[in-house]
N, C-alpha and C positions, 0 to 999 in steps of 0.2 A: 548550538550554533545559531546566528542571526537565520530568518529567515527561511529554518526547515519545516517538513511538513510532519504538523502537530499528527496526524494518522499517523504518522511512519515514528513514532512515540509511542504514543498514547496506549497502540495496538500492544504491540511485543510488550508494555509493562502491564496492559490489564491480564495477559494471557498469562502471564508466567507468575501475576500476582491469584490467580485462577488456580492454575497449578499446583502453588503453595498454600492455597485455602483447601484445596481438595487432599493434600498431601496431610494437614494437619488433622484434619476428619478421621484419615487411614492411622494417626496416629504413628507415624512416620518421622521419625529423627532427620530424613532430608529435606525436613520444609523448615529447617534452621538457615534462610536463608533471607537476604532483605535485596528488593530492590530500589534504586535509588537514581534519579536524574542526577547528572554529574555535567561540570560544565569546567570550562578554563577559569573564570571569576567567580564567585560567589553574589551575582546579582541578575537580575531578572531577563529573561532572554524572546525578544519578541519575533512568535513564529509566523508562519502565514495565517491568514485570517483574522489580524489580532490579538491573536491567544498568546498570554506569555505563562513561560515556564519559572518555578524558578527554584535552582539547582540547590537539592541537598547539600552537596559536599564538590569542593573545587578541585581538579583532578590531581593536584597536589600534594591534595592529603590521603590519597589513595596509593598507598604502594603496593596491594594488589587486589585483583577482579578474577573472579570465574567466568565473566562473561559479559561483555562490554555490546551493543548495538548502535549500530550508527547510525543516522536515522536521513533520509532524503533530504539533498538542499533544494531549493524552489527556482526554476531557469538556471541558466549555465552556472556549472560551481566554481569555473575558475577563479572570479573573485575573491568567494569566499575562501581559497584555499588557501590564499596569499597570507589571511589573515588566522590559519588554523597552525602556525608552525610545532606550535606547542601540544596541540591534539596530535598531530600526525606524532611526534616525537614519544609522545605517551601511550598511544595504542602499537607503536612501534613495539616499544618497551614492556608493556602486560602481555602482547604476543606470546614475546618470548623466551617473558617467564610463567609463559602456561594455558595463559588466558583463550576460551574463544571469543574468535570474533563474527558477530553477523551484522551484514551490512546492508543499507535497504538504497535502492534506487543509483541516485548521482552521491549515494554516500561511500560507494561502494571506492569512489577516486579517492578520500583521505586515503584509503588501505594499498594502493595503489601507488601514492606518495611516499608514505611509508615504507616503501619496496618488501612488503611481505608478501606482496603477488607474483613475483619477480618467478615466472614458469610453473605459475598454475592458471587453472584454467578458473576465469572470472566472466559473470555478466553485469550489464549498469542497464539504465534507461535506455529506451529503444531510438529517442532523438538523439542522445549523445554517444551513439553508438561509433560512429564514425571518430568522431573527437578522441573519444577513448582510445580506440586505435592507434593514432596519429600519437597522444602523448605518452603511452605506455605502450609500445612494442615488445617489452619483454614479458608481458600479461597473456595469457591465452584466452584471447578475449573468446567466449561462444557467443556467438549470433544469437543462432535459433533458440535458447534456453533461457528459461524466467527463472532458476536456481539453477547454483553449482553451488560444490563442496567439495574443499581442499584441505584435508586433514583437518585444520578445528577453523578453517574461513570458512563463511558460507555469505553466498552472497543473493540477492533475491533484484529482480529486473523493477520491482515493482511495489506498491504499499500491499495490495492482495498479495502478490506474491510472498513476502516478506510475511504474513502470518501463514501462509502454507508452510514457508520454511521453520518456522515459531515450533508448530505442529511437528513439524519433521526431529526438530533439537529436542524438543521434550523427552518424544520416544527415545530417540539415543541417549539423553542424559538421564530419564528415571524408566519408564515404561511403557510400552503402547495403548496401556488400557488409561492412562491417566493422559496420556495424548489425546486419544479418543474423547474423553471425556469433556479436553478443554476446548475439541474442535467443535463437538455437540454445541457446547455454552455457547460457541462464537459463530456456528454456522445461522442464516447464509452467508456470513459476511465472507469465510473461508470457501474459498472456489476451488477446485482441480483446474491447476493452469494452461493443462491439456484442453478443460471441458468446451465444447460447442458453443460459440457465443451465437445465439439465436438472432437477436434483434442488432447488433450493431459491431460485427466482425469486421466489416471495411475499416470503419472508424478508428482504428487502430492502425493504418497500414503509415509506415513509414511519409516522412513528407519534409522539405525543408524550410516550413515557417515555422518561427520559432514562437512567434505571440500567438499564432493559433496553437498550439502546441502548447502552451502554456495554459490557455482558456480550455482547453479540452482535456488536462491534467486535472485543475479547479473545477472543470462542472464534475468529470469522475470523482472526485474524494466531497462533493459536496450537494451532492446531486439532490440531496433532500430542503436543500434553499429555495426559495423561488429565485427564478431566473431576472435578473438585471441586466439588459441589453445593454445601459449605461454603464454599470459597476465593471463589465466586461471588459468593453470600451477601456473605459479609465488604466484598469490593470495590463493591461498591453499596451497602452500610449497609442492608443488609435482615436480616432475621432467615429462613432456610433455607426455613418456610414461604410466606413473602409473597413470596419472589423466585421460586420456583417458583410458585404461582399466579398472579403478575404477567407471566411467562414463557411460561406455558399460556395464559393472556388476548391478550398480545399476538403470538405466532409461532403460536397453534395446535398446535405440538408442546412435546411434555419438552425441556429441556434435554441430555437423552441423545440424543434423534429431532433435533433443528439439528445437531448435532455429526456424527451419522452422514451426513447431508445434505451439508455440509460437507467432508466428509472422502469420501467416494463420489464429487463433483464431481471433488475433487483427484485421485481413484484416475481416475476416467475420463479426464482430460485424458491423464494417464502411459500408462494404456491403449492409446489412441490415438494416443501422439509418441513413446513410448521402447519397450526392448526388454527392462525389468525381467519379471523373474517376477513372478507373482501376488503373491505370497510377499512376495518384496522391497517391491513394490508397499504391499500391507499395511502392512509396518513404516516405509514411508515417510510415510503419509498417517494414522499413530495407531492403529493394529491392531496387539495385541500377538500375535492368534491367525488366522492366514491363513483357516483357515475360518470362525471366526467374521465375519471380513469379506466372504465370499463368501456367507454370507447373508444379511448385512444389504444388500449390494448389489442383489444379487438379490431384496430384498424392496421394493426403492425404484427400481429397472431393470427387475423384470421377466424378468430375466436373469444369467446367472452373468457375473462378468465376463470368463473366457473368450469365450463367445460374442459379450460387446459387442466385444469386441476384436475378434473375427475379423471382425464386421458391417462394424463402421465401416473395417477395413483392406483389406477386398473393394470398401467403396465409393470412398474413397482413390484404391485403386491399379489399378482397372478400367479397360478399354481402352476401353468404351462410355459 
């Protein structure tokens, strides 16, 4: 679909293409299996960020799927839905003759269209949570939850979310150890969507603007860019000033201050699960200068991230 987010793709087919390379290693008859981008046309699909896809096979030619994912639209999906009739009619149809379905974000509404939610309990994005309400009442919508699962729906609040639930399908469709294995390959990207956000938990709290909302969706799935206070700007239809004061209004920090937020979470999780340098670290998570990132960490920790490192690996791996 026009304008979904290339993450909420990309993810769910490099893991389960993961899956199927680890399955054929085991020598495993169930890694007879092909993924494949699937689209209404057979022509090039341009997503957020520029990136375009472009679809194997037209869903036309598909009379059936073991497993279909839908992937996030980018700001309200109403529009696009207008123009999905034939998706919605199609995952209607692989439903229910079998197919599961997982749905990531605002994609979770094609399923909803579809009336295959129609008295189970679903979640979507946390801005369009209200909306969702209002146009699907017969949906259980949960609030509080970043995944549900309704016999073969499953649905995920979110792009992380949406690879913990990845994780989660694997297990029930081949085994926990071959789950484990593809969460290893993909951790830290893969978060517990319980886990503690340390550096930027507000940031997250409901709110009703929707271009900053949208600019804080794009610094999350992109946070290893440098930052363009203009490009920002632009993609919200704000003029440089108003999106920064609108920005400083609804986060409490600069636009600079979310982003080191952001990017210090990621450096910490790496921290904690791998064996990268600092350094390495740095240019992983949007730092083009290792010590500048070890002070901005240290200004939002409290601590060098050496030292977190060594904290949190003494508590890890202590005998008491």
């Amino acid at each position: 679909m026009e304008q979904m987010l290339s993450s909420s793709v990309a993810i769910p087919l490099e893991m389960l293409e993961t899956a199927r390379a680890r399955l054929k290693v085991r020598r495993d008859p169930r890694a007879d299996f092909a993924v494949e981008p699937a689209a209404r046309e057979l022509k090039a699909i341009s997503m957020l960020g520029g990136f375009r896809l472009n679809p194997a096979k037209a869903l036309n030619q598909i009379e059936h799927t073991d497993l279909i994912v839908v992937p996030a639209l980018w700001r309200n999906p109403k529009r696009q839905l207008l123009q999905e009739a034939e998706t919605i009619d199609w995952i209607a149809q692989q439903y229910r003759g079998g197919a599961s379905v997982l749905a990531v974000g605002t994609g979770v509404c094609l399923l909803a269209e579809a009336g295959i939610l129609d008295g189970k309990p679903a979640t979507t994005h946390w801005h369009y949570l209200e909306q969702f309400a209002r146009d699907y009442p017969r949906v259980k919508l949960q609030r509080q939850h970043l995944l549900t699962q309704a016999d073969r729906i499953y649905c995920a609040a979110s792009v992380n979310s949406g690879a913990d639930m990845m994780v989660h399908f694997i297990g029930l469709q081949y085994d926990r150890s071959l789950a484990q294995q593809v969460e290893q390959q993909f951790s830290p990207e893969i978060r517990n969507p319980i886990e503690k956000k340390v550096f930027y938990a507000e940031q997250n709290e409901q709110h009703p603007d929707e271009e900053i909302a949208m600019a804080q969706t794009w610094l999350q799935q992109n946070m290893q860019r440098p930052l363009s206070l203009q490009a920002l700007a632009e993609m919200t239809g704000l003029s440089e000033r108003q999106f920064d004061r609108r920005f400083r209004h609804i986060t409490g920090r600069t636009p600079t201050q979310y982003l080191h937020g952001l990017r210090c979470e990621s450096a910490r999780d790496l921290l904690q699960n791998s064996n990268l340098t600092i350094a390495d670290i740095a240019a992983t998570v949007g730092f083009n200068d290792a010590g500048y990132f070890i002070r901005v960490f240290r200004k939002l920790a409290g601590q060098t991230p050496g030292e977190f490192r060594r904290k949190v690996r003494r508590k890890l791996f202590s005998g008491g």
